[in-house]
N, C-alpha and C positions, 0 to 999 in steps of 0.2 A: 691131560690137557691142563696148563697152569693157564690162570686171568692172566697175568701178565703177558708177550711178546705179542698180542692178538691185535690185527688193527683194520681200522676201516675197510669192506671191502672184504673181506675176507669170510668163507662161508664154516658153519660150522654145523652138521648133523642136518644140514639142508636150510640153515636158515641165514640170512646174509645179513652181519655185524654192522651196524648205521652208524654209530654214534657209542661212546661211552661216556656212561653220568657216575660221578663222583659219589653215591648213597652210601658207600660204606667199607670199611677196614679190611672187614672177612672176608671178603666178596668181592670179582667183579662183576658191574653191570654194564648189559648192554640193549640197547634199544634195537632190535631186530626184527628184516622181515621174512618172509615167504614169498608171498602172492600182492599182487596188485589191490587186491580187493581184501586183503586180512585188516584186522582192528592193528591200532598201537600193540605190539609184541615186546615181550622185557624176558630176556634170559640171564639164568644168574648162573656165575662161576666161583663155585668156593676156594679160595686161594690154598694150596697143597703144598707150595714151596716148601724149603728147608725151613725148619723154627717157626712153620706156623702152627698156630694153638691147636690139639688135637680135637677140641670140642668144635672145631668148623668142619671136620669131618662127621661128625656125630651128628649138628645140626643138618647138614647138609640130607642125610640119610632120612632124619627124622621129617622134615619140612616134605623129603623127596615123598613118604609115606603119607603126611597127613593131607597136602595140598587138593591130591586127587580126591579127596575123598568129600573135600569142602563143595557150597555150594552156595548162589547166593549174589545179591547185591553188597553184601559186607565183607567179599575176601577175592582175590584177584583169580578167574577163571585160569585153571590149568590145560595147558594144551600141550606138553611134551617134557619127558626125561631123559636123563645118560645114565648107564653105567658110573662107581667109580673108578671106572680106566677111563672113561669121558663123561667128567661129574656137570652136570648143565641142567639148568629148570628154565623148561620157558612159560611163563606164563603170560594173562592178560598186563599190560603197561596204563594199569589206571592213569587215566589224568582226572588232573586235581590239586590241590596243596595239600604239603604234611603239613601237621597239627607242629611239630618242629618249627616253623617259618611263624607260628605266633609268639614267640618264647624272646622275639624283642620288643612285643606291643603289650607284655606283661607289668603289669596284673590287668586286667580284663574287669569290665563292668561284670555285676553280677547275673544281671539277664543271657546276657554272652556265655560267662562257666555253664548258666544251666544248661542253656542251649547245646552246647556242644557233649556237657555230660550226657542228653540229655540221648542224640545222637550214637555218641560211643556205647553207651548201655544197652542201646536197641544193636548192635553191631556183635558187644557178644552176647548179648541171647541167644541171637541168630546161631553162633558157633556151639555155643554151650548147648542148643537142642540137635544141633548136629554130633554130640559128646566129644567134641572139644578144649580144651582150656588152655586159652593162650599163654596164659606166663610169663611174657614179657611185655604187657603193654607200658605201652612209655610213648612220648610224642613221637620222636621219629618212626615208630610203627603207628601209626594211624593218618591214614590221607581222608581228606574231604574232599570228596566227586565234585566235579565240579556242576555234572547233572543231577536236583537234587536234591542238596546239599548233605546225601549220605555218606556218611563213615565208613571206611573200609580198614580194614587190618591186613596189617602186611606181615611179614618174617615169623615160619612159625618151627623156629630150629629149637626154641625150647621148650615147644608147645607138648601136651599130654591130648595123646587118642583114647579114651576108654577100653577100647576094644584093641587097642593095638602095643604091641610090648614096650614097653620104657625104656630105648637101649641108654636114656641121655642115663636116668638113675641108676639101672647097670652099672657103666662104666666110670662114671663118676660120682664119689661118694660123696655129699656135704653138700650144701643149698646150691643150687641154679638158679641165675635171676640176674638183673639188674640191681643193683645196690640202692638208689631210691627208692625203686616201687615193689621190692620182693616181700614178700606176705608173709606174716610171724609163721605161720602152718608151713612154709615151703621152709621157711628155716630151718624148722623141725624134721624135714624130712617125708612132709605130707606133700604130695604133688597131684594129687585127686580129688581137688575141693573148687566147686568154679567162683568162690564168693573169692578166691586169692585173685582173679580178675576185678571183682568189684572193690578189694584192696586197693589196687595199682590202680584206681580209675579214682579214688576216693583223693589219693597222693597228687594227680593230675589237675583235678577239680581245686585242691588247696593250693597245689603249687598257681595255678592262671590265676585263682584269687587273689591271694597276698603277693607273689612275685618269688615267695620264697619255699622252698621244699618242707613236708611237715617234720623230714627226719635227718634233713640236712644233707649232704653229698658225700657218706658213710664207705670211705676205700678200702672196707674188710670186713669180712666177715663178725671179728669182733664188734664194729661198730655196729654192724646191720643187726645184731640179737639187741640193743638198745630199746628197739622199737617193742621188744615181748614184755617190758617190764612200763616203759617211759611211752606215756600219750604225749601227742603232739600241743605248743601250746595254741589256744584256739584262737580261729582264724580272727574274733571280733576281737581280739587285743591287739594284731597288726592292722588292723580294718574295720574301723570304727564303722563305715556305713555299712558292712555284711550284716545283711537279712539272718534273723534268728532261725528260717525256714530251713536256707540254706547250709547255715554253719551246722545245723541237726544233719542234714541228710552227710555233711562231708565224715562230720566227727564219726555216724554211724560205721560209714563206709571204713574209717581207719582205726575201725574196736580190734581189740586182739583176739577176740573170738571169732570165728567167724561166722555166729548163731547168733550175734550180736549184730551181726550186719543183716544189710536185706538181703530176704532168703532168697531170690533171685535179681540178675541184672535188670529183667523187664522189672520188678514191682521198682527197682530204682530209677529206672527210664520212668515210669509214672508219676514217680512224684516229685522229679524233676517240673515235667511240664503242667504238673497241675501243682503250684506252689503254696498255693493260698489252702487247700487241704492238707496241706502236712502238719501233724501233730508238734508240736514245739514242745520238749522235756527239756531241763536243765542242760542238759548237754547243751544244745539250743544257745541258751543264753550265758554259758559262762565266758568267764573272758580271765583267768586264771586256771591254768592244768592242775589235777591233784598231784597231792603230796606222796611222799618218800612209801610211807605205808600201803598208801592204795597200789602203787606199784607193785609191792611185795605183791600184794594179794592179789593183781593181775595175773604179774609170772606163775604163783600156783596153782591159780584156778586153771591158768592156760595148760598148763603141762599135766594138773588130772586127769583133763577133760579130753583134750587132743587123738586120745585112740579111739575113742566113739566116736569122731567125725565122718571116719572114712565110711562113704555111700559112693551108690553112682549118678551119674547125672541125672538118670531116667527118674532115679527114685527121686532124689531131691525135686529136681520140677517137676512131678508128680502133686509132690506132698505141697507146692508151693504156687498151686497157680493165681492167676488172676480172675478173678468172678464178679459175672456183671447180671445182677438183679434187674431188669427189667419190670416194675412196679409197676402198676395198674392201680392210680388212686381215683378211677372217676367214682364219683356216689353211684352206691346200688352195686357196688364192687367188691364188697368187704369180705365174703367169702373167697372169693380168688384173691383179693390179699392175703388174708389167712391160711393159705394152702402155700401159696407162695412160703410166707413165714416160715413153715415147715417146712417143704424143700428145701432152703436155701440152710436153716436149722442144721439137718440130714448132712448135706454136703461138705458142710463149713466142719461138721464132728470128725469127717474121715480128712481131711485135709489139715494137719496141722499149723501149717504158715501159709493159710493162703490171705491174699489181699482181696477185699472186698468191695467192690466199688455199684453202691445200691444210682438208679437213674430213673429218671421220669422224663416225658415229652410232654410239651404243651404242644397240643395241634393249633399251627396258625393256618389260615384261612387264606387261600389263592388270590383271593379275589377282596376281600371286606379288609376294614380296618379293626383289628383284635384288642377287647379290652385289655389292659394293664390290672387293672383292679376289679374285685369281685366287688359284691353288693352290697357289701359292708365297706367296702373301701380301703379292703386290704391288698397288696401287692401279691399277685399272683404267682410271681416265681419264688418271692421268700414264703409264701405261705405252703408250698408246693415242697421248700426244702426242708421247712418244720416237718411236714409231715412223713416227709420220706425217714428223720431221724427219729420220729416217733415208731415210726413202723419197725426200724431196726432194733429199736433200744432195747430187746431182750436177748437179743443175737447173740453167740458166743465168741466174741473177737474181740483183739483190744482198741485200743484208740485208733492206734497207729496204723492201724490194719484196714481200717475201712476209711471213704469217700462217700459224698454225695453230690451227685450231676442234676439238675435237669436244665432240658435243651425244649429249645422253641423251634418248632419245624413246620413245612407242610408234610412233607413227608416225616411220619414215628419209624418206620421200619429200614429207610434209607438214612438217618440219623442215629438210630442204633446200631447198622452197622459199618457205618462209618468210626465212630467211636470202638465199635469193638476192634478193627482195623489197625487206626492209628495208636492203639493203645497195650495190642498184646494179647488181649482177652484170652481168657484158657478156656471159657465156657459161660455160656449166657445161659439163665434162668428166665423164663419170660411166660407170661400169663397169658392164657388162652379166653376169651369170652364165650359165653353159648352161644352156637351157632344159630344164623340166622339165612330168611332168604337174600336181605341183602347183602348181608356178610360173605355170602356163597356165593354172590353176583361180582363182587368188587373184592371178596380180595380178602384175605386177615394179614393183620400183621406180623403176629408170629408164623405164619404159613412162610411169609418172607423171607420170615430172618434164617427160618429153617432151612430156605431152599440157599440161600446165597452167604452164611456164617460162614467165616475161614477155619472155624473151632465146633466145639462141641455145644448142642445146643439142649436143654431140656424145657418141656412145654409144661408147664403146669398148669391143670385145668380145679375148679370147686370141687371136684371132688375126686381125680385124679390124677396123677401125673405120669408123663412118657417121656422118654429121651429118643434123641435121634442124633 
């Protein structure tokens, strides 16, 4: 069955052709339905004619494997396949805009790039703990629901299944990619690394910033190895107003290492939307790229190092979660801090890159009006965030690594896990008080967070600790 001679009205594998939309060269699409009562339907046909590229069969194959396997508000629900004697994917027909349709409103305020980085990051998490990795993000794969304003990924013909054989690497030797946004490592020939999404997502962020690409619009292979030697120049020398916060997290995303980027797409979703916690290094603030030599020393670091990368997904988000300390600073507490300390200690030793994000609640009151200032007349939520960094400051993590929250609630337990929610959380650490009768009448906090966490929760008490 070729995309082309097909036309409205027409049925194909039981589902009847509505409408064809223009999305793409390799491909036809078509808007298709079933039933009276099915959602929007989009089947795709890869074009097989004479002299077409043989990697749109390869795609085709690959996408036909990984699709079903997806799942998720970040990638379009599967509902049916062909053979290739009848090559056809039907899937969900998100509606939405592609992130393509902003690419003439370019460059983009900086709250906007966060925003949407901010989005797509959480999108491939999402894929990458499904082991995953796209490999082709670029604007036209990525739509914004328009329920939402979630990120979805589309096209995943050059995408990598952990679990599943690589026929694209098989059959073709030498990098797969889009020539903007392809990752020094997939240059190389490494296609099992999920930070080469936070790459292409890194390239995306600078491109809506400035207007312009960090590595130019590179039509070869030759050009595209440019990127393993030569950093992009930073984004505050086309963009005087770009936030130092900002330019750190883009610069990070386009290191040629990719141990030099963040070690997952969630700790980069996080520090997206919490800006004002980002550690600001030099990177941050320059506004001229290095010179000739530091290059050098890029390409050879890159190229020593590059065979120790390969892990699996599992392991790497393993070794990288995000951890949400739940502190207990009321006076008369100081021993469940101190147990706390040590858990968290414990955790953070077996976990090499994980992000740390310590949080405190002030309880506000239903019903009264809540002091601002203690009795000395000091502010209550800075003095709340002195302490929480006093509590950390022996921790074993770097700057960059850790955050400090505290949130003003009536509800602490419904506030924690809201945060843990919108944020990724890998595992909440949270302190248990001694039990009381009324504690036992109403309720604990941590009882809460235990029963209703989306992750993994550990209770630490004065003088012991339990996981659940």
């Amino acid at each position: 069955m070729a995309g082309r001679g097909l036309q409205p009205g027409d049925v194909v594998a039981g589902f009847r052709l509505e409408e064809e939309l223009p999305l793409a060269a390799t491909a036809a699409f078509w808007r298709v339905s079933r039933a009276a009562d099915d959602p929007p339907l989009l089947m795709k046909i890869p074009r097989l004619e004479h002299g077409a590229n043989p990697i749109n069969i390869v795609g085709f194959e690959v996408e036909q494997m990984i699709l079903p396997k997806l799942s998720g508000p970040h990638v379009p629900r599967f509902i049916a396949s062909g053979s290739l004697d009848s090559p056809y994917i039907v899937m969900e027909l998100i509606v939405g805009e592609s992130l393509r349709a902003q690419l003439a409103k370019l460059p983009l305020p900086a709250e906007a790039v966060a925003s949407l980085g901010a989005k797509i990051a959480s999108a491939l998490h999402d894929i990458h703990r499904q082991e995953v990795i796209h490999l082709d993000v670029k604007p036209s794969n990525i739509i914004l629901r328009t329920t939402g304003e979630v990120a979805a990924l589309i096209d995943f013909g050059f995408s990598r299944h952990l679990r599943l054989p690589d026929i694209l690497a098989e059959e073709f030797p030498g990098p797969i990619g889009t020539g903007p946004y392809i990752a020094p490592e997939q240059l190389l020939g490494n296609r099992t690394d999920p930070r080469s999404d936070i790459f292409a997502l890194g390239v995306i962020l600078y491109f809506f910033l400035t207007g312009e690409r960090p590595f130019g619009d590179p039509s070869g292979v030759r050009e595209w190895r440019r990127r393993l030697y030569r950093e992009p120049v930073p984004p505050r020398a086309l963009r005087a107003d770009c936030p130092a916060w900002l330019q750190e997290l883009i610069l990070r995303s386009l290191e040629v290492h990719p141990r030099e980027r963040h070690a997952t797409a969630a700790q980069l979703a996080f520090d997206l939307q919490h800006p004002q916690q980002v550690h600001v290094t030099s990177r941050g603030k320059r506004t001229r790229r290095d010179g000739a030599l530091s290059s050098v020393k890029r390409w050879i670091h890159l190229r020593r190092s590059l065979p120790s990368l390969r892990q699996t997904i599992a392991r790497q988000l393993e070794q990288s979660p995000i951890i949400m300390a739940a502190i207990d600073l009321s006076p008369g507490q100081e021993a469940l801090a101190d147990a706390m300390h040590l858990a968290v200690r414990e955790i953070l030793q077996a976990h090499s890159d994980a992000r740390l994000t310590c949080v405190n609640v002030l309880r506000l009151s239903r019903l009264a009006i809540d002091p601002s200032e203690d009795e000395q007349g000091r502010n209550l939520h800075l003095r709340r965030l002195a302490e929480l960094q006093y509590w950390a400051k022996e921790l074993p993590v770097p700057a960059h690594g850790i955050t400090f929250h505290v949130f003003e609630a009536p509800n602490p337990a419904a506030a924690l896990l809201d945060y843990a929610r919108n944020n990724h959380v890998d595992h909440i650490v949270i302190g248990a008080r001694a039990s009381s009768p009324l504690r036992r009448y109403l309720g604990s906090i941590s009882s809460q967070v235990v029963a209703e966490a989306p992750c993994t929760v550990t209770v630490v008490r004065a003088t012991e600790s339990a996981a659940s």
